[in-house]
N, C-alpha and C positions, 0 to 999 in steps of 0.2 A: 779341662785345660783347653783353651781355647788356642787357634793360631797365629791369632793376633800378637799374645802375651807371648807369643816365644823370639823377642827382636836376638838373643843373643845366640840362639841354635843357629846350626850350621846348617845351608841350604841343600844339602842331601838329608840329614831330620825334618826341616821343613817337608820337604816331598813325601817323604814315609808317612808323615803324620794328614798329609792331604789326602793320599790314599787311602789311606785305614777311614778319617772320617769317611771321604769318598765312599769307599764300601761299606758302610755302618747303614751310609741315608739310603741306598741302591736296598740296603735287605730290608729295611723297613718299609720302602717303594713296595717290594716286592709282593707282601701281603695285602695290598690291596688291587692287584694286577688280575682285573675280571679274563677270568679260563676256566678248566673244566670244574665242576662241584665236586669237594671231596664227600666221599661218604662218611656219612654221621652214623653213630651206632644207635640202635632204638632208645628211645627212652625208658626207663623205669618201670613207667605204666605200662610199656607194650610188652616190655617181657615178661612181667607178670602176666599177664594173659597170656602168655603161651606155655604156660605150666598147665597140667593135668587138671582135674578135680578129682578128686577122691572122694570117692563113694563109700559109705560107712554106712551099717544096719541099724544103728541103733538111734535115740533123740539124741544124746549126750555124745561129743568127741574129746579126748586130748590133743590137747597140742603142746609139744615143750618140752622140757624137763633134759636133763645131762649135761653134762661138763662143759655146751655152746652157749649157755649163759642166759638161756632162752626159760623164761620162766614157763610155770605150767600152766595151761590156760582151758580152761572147761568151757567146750563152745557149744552154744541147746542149738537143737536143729527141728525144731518142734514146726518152725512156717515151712512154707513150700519154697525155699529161696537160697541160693549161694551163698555160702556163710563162709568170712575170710578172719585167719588167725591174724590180728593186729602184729604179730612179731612178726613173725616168717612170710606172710603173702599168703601160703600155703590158702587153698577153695575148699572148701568139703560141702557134701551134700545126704541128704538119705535118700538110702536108694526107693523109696518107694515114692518121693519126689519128682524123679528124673522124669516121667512122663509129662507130668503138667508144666513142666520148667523147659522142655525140647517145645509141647506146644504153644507157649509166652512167649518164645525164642529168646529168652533169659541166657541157654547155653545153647549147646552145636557137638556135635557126633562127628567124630574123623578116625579114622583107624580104631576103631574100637574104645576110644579113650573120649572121656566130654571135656567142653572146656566154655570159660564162659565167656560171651556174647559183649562185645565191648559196646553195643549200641544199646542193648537193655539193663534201664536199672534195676533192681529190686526193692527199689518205693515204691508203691502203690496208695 
């Protein structure tokens, strides 16, 4: 409804109705009003990387399975290289790996825990 179209309102509606546009254009002004940068939360990919890797003894892992809807999923761990479950993010590695994968800089060591190296792929 425009203000135009209202000839037969009474001039205290007129006013209300000038306001309210008036404040409608002012909020929409508003978000383009360069001041300080809100902070954004990380993206997707960066929080994945900040999960663990898990270290498992053997070639073969499970991943999945229970009532989260998350199928079960048998990941070989047979290369020397961070292997990520397609559903969950979830990194595993074996442990007899983690030396040649800290010297590639593939992953990184912090508190006793690895994790992997957002600068290195695992193509070769």
């Amino acid at each position: 409804m425009s203000i135009q179209r209202l000839g037969c309102m009474s001039q205290l509606g007129r006013l209300i109705l000038q306001r309210q546009f008036a404040s409608q254009v002012s909020l929409v002004e508003q978000r383009f009003v360069v001041g300080k940068k809100m902070d954004t939360p990380l993206p997707a990919k960066d929080l994945i990387l900040e999960q663990p890797i898990k270290v498992v003894e053997g070639r073969v892992v499970v991943s999945g399975g229970g009532s989260t809807g998350h199928p079960i999923n048998f990941l070989n761990l047979d290369q020397d290289k961070v292997v990520m479950c397609p559903y969950s993010g979830d990194f595993f590695i074996r442990k007899q790996a983690i030396k040649s994968l800290l010297v590639r800089g593939a992953i990184f060591e912090k508190d006793g825990k690895y994790f992997k190296s957002p600068d290195v792929t695992d193509e070769e």
